[in-house]
N, CA and C of each residue as an Amber inpcrd file, in Angstrom:
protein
   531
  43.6020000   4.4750000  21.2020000  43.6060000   4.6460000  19.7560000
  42.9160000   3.4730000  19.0630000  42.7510000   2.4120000  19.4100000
  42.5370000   1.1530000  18.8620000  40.9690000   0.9420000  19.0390000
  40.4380000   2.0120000  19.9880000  39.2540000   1.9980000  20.0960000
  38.5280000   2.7900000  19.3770000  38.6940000   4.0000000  18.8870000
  38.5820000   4.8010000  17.3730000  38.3250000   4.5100000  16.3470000
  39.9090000   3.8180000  15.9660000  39.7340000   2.6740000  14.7280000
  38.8100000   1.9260000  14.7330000  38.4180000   1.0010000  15.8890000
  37.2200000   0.3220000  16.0690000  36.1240000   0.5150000  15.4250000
  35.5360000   1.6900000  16.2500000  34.5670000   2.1790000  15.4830000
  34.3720000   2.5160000  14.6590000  36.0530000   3.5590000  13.6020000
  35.5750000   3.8810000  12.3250000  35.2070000   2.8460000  11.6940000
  35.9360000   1.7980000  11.8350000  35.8940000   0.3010000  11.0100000
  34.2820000  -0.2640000  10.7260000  33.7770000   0.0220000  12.4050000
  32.3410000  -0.4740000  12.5080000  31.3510000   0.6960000  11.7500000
  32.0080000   1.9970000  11.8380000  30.8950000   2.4860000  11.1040000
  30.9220000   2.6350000   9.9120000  32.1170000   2.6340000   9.1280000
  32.5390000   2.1230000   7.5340000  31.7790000   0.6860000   7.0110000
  31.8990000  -0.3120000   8.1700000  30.8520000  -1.4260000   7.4500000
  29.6490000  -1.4060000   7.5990000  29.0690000  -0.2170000   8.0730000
  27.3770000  -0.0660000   7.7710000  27.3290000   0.7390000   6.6480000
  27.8510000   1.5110000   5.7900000  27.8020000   2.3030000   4.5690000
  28.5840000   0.8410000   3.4060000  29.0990000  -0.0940000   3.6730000
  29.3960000  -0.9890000   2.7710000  28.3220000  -1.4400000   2.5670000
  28.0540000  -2.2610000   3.9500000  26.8970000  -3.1300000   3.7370000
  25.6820000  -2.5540000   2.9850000  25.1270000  -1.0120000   3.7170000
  24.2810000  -0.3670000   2.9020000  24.5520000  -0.7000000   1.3500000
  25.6180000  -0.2320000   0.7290000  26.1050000   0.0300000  -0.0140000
  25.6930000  -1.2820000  -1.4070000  25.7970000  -2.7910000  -0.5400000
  25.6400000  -3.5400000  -0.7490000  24.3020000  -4.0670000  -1.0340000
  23.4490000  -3.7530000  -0.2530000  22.1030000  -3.7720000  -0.0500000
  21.4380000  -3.2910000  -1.1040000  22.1410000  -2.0870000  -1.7140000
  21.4030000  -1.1790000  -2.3180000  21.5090000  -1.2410000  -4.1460000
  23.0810000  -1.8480000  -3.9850000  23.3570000  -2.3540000  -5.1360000
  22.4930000  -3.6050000  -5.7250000  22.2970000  -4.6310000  -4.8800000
  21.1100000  -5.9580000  -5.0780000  20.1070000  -5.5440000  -5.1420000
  19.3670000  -4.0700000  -5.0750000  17.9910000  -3.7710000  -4.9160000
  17.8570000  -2.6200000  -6.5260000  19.2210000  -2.3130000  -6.3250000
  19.4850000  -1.9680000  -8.0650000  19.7260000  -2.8230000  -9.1280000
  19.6660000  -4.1500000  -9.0950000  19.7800000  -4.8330000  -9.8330000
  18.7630000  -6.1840000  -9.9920000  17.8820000  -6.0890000  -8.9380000
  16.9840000  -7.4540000  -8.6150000  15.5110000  -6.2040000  -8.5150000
  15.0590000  -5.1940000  -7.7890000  13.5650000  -4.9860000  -7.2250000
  13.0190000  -3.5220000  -7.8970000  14.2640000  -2.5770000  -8.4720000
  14.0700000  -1.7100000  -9.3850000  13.8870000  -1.8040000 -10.5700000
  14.2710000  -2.7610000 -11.5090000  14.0970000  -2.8950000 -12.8160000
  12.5850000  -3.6530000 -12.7300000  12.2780000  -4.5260000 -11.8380000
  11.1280000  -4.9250000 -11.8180000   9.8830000  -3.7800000 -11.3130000
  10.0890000  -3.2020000 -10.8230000   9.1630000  -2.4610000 -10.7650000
   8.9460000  -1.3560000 -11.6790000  10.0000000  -0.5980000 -11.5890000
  10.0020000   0.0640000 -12.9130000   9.1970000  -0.5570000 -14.6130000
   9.2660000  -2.2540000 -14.6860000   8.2640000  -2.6420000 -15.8040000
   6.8810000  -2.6200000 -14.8560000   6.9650000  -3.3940000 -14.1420000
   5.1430000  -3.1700000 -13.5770000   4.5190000  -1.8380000 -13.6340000
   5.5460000  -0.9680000 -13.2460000   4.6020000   0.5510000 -13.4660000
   4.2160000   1.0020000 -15.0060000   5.4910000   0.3090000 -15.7850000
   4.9130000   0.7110000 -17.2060000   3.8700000  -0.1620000 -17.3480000
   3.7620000  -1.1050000 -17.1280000   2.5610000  -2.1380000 -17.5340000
   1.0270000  -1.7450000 -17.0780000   1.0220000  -1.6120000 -15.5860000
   0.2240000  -0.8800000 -15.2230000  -0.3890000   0.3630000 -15.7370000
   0.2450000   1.4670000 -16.0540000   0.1270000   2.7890000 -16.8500000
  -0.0770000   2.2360000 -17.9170000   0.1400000   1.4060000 -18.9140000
  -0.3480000   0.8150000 -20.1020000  -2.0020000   0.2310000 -19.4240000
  -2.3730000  -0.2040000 -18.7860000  -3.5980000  -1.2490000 -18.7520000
  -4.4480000  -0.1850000 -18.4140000  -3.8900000   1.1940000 -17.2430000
  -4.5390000   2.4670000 -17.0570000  -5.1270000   3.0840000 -18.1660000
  -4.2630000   3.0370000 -19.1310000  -4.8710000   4.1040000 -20.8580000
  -5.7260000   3.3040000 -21.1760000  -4.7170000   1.8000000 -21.5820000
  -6.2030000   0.9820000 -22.4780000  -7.7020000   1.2170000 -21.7270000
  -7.9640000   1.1490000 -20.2330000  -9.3180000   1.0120000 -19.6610000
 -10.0020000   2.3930000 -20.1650000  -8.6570000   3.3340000 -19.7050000
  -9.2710000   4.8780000 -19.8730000 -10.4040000   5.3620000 -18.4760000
  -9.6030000   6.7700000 -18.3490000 -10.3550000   6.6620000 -16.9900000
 -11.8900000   7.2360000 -16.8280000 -12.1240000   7.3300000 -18.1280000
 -13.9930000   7.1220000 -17.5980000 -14.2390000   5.8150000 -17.5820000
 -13.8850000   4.8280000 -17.9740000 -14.4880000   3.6800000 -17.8010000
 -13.8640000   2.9660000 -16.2840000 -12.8750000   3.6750000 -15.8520000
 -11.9320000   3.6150000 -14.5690000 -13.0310000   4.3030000 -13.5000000
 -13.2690000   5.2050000 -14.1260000 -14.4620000   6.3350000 -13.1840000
 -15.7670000   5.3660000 -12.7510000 -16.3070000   4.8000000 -14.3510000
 -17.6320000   4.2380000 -13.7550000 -17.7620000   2.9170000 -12.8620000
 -16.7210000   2.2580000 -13.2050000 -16.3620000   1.0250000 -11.9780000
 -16.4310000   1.5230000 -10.8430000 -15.8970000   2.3930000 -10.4900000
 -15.1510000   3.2000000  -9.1580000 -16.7150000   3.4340000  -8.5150000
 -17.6190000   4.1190000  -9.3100000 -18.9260000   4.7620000  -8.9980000
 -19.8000000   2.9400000  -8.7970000 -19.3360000   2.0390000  -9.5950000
 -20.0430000   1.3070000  -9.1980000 -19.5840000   0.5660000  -7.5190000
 -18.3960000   0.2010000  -7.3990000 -18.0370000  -0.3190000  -6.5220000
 -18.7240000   0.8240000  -5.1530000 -18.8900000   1.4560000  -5.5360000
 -19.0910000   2.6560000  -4.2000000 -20.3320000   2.5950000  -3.6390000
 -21.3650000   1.1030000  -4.7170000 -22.6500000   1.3620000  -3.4540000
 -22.6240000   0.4960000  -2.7540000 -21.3630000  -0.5880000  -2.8510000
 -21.4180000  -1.6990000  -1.7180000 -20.6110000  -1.2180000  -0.5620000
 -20.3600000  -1.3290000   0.8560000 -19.3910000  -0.9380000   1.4390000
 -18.4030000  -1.7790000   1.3910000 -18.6030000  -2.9600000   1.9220000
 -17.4300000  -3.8640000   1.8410000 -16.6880000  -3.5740000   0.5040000
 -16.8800000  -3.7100000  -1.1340000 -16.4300000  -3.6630000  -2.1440000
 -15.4610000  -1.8290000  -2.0360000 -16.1980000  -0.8320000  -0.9130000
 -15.3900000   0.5720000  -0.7300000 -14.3230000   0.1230000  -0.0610000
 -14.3350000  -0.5810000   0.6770000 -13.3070000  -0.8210000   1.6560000
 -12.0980000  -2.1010000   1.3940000 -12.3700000  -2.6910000   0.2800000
 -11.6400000  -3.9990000   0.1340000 -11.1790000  -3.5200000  -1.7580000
 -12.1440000  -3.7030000  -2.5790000 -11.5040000  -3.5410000  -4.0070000
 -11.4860000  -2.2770000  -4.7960000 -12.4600000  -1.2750000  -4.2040000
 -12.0440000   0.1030000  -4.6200000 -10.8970000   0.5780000  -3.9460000
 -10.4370000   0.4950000  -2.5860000  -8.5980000   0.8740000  -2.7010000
  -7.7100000   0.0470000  -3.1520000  -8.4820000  -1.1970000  -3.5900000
  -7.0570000  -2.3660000  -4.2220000  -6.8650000  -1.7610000  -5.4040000
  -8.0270000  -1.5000000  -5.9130000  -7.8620000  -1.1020000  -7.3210000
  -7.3440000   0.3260000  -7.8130000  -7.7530000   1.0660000  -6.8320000
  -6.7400000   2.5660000  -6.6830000  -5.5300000   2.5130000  -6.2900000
  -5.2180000   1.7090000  -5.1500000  -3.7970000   1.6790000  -5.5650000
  -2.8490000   0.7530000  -6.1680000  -3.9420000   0.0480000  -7.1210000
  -3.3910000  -0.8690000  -7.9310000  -2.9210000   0.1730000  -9.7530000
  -3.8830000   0.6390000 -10.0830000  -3.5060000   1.0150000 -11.2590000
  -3.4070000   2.4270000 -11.2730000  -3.8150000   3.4220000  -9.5320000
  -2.8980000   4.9630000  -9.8670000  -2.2310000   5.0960000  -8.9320000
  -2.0130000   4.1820000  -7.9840000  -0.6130000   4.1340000  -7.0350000
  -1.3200000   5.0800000  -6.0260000   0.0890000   5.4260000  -4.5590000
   0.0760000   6.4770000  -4.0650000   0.4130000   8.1050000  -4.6700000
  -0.0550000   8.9860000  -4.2010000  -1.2600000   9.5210000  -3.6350000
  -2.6990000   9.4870000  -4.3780000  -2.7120000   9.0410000  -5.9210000
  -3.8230000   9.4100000  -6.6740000  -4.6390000   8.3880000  -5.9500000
  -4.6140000   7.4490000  -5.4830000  -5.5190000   6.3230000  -5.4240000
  -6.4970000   6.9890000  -4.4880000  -6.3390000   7.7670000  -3.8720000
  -7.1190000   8.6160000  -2.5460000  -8.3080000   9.0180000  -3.2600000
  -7.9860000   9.8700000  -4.2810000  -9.1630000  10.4590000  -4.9800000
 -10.0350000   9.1560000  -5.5660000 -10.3140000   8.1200000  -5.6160000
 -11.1530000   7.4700000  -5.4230000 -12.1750000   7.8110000  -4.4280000
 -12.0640000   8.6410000  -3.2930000 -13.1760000   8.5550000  -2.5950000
 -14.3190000   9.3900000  -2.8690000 -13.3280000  10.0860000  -4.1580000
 -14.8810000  11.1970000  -4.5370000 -16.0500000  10.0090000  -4.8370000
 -15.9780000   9.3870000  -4.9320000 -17.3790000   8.6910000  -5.5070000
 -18.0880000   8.1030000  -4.6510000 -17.5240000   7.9880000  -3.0990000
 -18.6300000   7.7190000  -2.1450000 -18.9790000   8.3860000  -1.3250000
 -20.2240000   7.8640000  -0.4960000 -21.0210000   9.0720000   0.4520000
 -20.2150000   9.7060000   0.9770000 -20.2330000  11.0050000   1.8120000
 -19.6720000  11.4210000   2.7810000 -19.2600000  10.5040000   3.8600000
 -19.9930000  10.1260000   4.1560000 -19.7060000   8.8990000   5.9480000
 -18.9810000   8.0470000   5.0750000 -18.5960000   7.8140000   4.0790000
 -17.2310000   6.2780000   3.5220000 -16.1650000   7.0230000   3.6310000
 -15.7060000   8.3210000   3.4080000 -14.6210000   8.7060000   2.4550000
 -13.6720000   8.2900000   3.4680000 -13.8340000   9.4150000   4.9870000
 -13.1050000   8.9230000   5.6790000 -12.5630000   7.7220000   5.6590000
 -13.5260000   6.9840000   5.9010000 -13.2440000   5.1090000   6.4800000
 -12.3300000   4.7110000   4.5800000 -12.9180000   5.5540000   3.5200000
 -12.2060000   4.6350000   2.8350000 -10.6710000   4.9780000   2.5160000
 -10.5110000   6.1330000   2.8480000  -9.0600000   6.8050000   3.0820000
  -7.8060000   6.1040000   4.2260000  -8.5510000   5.6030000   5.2000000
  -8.4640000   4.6900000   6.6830000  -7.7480000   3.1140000   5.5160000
  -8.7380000   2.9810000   4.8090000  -8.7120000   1.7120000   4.1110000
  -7.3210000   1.5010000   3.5770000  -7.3940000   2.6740000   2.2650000
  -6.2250000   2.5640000   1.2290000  -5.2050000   3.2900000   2.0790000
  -5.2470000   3.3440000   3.5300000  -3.7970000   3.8480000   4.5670000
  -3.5070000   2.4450000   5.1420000  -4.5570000   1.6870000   5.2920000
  -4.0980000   0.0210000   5.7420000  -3.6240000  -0.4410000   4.9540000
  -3.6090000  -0.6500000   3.5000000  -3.6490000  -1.3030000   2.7070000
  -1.8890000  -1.0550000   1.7710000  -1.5900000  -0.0600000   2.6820000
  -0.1390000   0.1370000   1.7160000   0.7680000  -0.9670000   2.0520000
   1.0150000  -1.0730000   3.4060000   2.0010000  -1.8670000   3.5800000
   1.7320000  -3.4200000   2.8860000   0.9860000  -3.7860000   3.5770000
   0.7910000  -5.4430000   2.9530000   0.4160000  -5.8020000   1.6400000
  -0.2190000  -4.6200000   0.8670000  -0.1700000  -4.9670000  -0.3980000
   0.9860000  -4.8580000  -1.4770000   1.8110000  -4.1620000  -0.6770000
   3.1870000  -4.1630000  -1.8940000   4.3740000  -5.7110000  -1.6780000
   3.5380000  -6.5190000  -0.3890000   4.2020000  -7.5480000  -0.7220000
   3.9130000  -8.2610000  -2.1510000   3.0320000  -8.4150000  -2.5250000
   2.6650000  -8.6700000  -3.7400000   2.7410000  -7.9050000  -5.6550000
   3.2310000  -6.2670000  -4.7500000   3.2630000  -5.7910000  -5.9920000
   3.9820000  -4.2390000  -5.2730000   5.1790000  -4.6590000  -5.9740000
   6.0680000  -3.7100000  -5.2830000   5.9620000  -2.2290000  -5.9300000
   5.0070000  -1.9730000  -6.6320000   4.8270000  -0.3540000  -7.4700000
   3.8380000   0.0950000  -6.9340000   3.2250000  -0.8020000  -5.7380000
   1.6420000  -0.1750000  -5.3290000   2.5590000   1.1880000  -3.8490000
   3.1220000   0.8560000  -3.4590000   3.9540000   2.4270000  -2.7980000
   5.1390000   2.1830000  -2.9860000   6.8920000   2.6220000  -3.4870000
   7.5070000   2.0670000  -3.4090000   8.3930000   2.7160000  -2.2700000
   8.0120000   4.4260000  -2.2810000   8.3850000   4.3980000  -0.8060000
   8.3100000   3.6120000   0.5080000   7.5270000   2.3600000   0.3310000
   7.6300000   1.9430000   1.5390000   7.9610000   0.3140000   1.0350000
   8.4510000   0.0250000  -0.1160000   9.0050000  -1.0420000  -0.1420000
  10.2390000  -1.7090000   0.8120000  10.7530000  -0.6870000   1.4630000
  12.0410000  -1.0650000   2.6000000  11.7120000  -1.8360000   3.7270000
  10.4110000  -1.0890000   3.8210000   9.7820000  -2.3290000   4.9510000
   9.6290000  -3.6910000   4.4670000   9.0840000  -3.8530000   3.4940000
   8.5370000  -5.2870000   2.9060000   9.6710000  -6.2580000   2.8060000
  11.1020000  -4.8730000   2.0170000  12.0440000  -5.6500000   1.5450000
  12.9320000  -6.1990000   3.0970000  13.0660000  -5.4440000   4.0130000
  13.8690000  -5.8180000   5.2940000  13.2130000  -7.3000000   5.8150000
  11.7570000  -7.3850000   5.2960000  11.3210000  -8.4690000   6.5380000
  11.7270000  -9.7860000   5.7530000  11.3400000  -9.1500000   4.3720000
  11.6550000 -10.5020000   2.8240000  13.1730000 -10.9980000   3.3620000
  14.0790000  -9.8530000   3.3990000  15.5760000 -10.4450000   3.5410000
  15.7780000 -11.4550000   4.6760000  14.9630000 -11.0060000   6.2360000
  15.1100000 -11.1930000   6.8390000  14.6980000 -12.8890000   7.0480000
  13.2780000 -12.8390000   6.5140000  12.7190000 -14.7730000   6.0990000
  13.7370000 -15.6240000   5.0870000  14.2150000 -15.1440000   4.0710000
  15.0490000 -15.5350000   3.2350000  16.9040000 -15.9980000   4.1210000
  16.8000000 -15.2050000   4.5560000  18.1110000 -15.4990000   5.4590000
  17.7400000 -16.6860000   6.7740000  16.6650000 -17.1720000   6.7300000
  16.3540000 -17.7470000   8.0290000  15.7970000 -19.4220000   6.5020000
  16.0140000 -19.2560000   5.7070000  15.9220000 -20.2710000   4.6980000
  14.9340000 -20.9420000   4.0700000  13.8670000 -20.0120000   4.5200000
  12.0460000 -19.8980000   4.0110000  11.8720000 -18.7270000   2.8890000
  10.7500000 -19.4590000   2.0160000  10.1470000 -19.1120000   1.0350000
   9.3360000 -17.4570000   1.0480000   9.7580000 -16.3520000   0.4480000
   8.8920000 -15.4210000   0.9240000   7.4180000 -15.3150000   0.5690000
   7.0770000 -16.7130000  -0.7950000   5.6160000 -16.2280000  -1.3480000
   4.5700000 -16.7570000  -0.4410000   4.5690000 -17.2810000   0.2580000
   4.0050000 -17.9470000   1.0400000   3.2270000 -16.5690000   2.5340000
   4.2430000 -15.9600000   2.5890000   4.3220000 -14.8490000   3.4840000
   4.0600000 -13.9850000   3.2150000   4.2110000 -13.4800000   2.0760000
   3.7930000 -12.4050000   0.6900000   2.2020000 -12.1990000   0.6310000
   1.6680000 -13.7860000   0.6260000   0.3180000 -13.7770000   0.3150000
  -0.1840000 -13.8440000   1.7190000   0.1140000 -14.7290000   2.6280000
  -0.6040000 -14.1980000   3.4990000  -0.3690000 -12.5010000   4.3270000
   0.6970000 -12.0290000   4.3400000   0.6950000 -10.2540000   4.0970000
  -0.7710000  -9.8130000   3.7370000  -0.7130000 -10.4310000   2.4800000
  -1.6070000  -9.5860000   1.7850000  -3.0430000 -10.1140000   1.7600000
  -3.7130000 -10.9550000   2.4040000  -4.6740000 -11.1150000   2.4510000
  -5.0010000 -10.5070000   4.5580000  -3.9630000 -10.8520000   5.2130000
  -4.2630000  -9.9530000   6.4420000  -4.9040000  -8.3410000   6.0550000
  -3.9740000  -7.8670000   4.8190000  -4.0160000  -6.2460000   4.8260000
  -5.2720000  -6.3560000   4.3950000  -6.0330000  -7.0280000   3.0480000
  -7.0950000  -6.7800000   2.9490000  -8.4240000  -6.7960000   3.8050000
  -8.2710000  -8.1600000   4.7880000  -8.9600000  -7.7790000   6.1670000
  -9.1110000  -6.5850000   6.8770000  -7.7920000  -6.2820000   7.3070000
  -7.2680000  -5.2500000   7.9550000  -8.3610000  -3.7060000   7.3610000
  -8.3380000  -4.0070000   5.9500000  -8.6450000  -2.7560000   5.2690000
 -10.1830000  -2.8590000   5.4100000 -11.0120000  -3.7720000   5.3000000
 -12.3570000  -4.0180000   5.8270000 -12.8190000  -3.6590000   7.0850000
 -11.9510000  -3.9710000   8.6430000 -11.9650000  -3.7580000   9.6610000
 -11.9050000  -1.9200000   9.6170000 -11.1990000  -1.8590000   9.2970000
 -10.7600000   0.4950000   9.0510000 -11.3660000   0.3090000   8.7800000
 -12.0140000   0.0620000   7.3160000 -13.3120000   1.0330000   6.9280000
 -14.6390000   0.8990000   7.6040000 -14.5910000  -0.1090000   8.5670000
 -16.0960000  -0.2320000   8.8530000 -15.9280000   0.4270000  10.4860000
 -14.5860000   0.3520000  10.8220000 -14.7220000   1.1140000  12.3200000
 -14.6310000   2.1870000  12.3830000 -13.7420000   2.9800000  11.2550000
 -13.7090000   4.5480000  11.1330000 -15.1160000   5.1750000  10.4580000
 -15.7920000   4.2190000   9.6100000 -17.5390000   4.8810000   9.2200000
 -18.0300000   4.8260000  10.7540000 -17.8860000   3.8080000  11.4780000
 -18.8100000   4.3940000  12.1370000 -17.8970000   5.1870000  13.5230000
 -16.9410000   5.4020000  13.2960000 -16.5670000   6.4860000  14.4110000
 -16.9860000   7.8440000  13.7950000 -16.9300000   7.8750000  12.7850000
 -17.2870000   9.2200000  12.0410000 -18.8780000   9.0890000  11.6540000
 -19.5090000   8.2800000  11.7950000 -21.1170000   8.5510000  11.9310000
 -21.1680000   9.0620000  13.5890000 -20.3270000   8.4130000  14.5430000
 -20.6760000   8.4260000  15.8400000 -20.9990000  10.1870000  16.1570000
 -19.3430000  10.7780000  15.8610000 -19.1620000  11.9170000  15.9350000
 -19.7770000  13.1850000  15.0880000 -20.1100000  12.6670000  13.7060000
 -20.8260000  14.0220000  13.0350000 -22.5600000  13.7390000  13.7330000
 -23.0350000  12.6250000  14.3930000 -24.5630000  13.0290000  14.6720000
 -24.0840000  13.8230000  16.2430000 -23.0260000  13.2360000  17.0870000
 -22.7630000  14.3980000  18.1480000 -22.6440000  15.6540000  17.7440000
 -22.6000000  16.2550000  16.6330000 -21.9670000  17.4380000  16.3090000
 -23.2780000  17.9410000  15.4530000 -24.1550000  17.2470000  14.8810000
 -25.1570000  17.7330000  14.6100000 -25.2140000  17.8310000  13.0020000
 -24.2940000  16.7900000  12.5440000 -23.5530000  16.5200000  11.1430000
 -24.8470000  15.6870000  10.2210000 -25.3350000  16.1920000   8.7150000
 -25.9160000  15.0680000   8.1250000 -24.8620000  13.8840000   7.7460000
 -25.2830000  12.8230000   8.5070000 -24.5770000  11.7840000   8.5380000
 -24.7370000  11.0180000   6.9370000 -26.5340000  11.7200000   6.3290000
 -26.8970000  10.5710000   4.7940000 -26.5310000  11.5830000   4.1530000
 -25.2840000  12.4340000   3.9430000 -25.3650000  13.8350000   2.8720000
 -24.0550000  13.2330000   1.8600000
């Protein structure tokens, strides 16, 4: 019998602790994000998205700038999923690689800005708790996060263009269309 109890006990303090967890994340990482998204959606209108559009069209004849600040900037001011549609504006052979990009780019960039996915803020937030409990600074870790991801997001886009140049000239694909 004592071994029952045991466990209910042990599995009652993972719904506390949850419980606990969730309450500090309702009171410290939701209200903050919740203003960044209004702020953001405010800086979205003021630009207005034709003038959002023609940046987008400009950034799209450099590659590096497809692969590094056209998904920062998509999923900086329309979040997940809209930020994708950014790729209408480059060649065929980028979209892929730049889709590759703004899929690298979720995790490590919401160390820095927790409205850029917040579905996947749990990750960011478990590793944050986890440095913080060990008695280190998270901004330090935050930024370098986020300058790996932007690498990271350069590396995708330039290995998936050319896996997808590799494969549409095997296939008999206009690769300049």
């Amino acid at each position: 019998m004592e071994g029952i109890v045991s466990f209910v006990e042990a599995f009652q303090s993972i719904f506390i602790s949850s419980g606990e967890v969730f309450l500090d994340l309702l009171t410290g990482i939701v209200p903050q994000v919740l203003v960044l998204l209004m702020v953001f959606n405010a800086i979205s209108s003021l630009i207005g998205p034709v003038r959002l559009e023609k940046f987008s069209k400009f950034l799209a004849r450099y590659k590096v700038f497809s692969y590094t600040v056209l998904p920062f900037i998509g999923m900086f001011f329309l979040c997940n999923p809209m930020a994708f549609s950014l790729g209408k504006f480059l060649p065929q052979r980028q979209r892929a690689s730049y889709i590759d990009a703004v899929s690298a780019a979720n995790g490590p960039m919401l160390s820095l800005f927790p409205h850029w996915n917040p579905a996947e803020y749990f990750v960011w937030g478990g590793i944050a708790i986890g440095v913080e409990q060990l008695g280190l600074p998270i901004s330090g870790l935050a930024i370098r996060f986020f300058v790996v991801g932007w690498v990271l997001c350069l590396i995708h886009g330039f290995i998936t263009e050319w896996i997808w140049v590799f494969l549409a000239k095997r296939e008999g694909i206009d690769v300049n269309a």
